[in-house]
C-alpha positions, -999 to 999 in steps of 0.1 A, spaced: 874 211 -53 853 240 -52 846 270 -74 827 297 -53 811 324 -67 791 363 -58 760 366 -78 744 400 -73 730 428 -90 701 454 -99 685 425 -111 684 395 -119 659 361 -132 658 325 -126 632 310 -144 630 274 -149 589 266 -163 584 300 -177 560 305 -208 565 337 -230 534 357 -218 545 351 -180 582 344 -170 589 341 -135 619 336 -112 627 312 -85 637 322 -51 675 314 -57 700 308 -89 691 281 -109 714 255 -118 711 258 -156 714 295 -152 747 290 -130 757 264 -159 753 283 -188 768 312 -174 801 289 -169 801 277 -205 796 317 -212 826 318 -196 841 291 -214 829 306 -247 809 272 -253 780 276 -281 749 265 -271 748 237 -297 783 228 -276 782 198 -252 776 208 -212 775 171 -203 806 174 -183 791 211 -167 760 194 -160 777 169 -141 789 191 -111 777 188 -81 756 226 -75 745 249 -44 734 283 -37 735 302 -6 712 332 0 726 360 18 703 385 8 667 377 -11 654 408 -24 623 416 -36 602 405 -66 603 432 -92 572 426 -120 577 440 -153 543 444 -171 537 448 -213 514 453 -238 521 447 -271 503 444 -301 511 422 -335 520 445 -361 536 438 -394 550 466 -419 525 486 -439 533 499 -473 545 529 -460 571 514 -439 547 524 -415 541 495 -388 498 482 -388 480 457 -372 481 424 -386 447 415 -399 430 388 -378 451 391 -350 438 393 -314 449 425 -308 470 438 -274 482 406 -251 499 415 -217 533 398 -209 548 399 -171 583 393 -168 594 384 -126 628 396 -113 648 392 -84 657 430 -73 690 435 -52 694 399 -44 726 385 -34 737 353 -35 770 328 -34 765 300 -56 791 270 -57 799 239 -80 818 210 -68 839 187 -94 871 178 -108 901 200 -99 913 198 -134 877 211 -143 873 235 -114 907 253 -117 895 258 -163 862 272 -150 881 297 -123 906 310 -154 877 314 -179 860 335 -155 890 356 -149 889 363 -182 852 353 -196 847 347 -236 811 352 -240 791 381 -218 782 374 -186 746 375 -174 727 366 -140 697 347 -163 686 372 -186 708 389 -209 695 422 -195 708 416 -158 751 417 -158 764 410 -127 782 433 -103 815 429 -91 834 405 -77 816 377 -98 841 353 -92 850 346 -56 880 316 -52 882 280 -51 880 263 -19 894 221 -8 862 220 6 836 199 0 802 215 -16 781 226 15 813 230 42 828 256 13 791 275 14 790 274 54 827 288 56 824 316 31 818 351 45 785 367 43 783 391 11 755 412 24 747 432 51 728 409 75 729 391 108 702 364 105 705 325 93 709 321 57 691 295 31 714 264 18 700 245 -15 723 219 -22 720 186 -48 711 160 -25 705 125 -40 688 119 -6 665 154 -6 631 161 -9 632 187 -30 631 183 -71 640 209 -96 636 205 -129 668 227 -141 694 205 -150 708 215 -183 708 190 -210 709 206 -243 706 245 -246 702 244 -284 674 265 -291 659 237 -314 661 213 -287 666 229 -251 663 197 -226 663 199 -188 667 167 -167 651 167 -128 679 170 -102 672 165 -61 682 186 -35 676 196 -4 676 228 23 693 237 50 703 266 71 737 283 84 736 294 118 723 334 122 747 355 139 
């Protein structure tokens, strides 16, 4: 079975090698974002196992790209002065610049592929979600619908057969895990404990629905 779903919004931010000073976002969902917004869902804590989330088979249609959206900062390390007044920390370099890279009205339709048992616990807990949702960073909530429906279909015939959710006439991107691909991705989800966040390398590959 599969679990379809609508991820769109303002914004929203995929990163998968980002460093503090410069996050950036890939071109489509990730599938540890997709992932850890299910076991949001579930109201799983992120010292919690995903093993069995981790497991399902992912893909992400793009209906509508966006635009790349930069958010640029300065800051500078302070510390509290005696005051309560905040001062530079002595020895510190001074101002560093971070760039943070969104996805700006994107829409996308994002499916996993498992056990019904599974599929049909992840379709409830999104009816009725236990932790917030987020489309990658906590300052990007989706718009609604989030959830869309589950489908018999298999993984990319379920992607290929869902309606378009943006205006648009063109052919649309597939990713899809492909043991077989060529592409790799280095966003499977192993541990999201902050003390020990793990990612294993998945494959997959493209493809393209047929434009209108």
């Amino acid at each position: 079975m599969t679990l379809l779903l609508r991820l769109a919004a303002p914004l929203q931010s995929w990163g998968i090698n980002s460093k503090f000073n410069t996050r950036q976002s890939e071109k489509e969902p990730s599938k540890s974002g997709v992932i850890g917004l299910l076991a949001a869902a579930l109201g799983r804590k992120v010292t919690d196992d995903i093993s069995d989330l981790a497991a399902l088979k992912f893909g992400v249609r793009t209906d509508k790209q966006g635009s790349v959206l930069r958010d640029y900062h300065t800051a500078t390390v302070t510390k509290a002065g005696k005051n309560g007044k905040l001062v530079k920390v002595p020895g510190s370099a001074g101002s560093y610049v971070t760039n943070r890279f969104y996805l700006q009205d994107a829409v996308f339709v994002a499916a996993v592929e498992g056990d019904d048992v599974l599929i049909k616990r992840l379709e409830d807990a999104l009816r009725r979600p236990k932790f917030p949702m987020y489309l990658g960073r906590r300052s990007c909530p989706p718009t609604l619908p989030l959830l869309l429906h589950t489908s018999d279909l298999e993984l990319e015939a379920a992607l290929r057969a869902e309606p378009r959710q943006a205006e648009g006439t063109g052919a649309m991107r597939i990713m899809l895990d492909d043991a077989n691909g060529t592409i790799s991705r280095n966003d499977t989800p192993v541990s999201f404990n902050h003390n020990n966040k793990r990612y294993a390398t998945r494959i997959a590959r493209a493809t393209f629905t047929k434009g209108e």
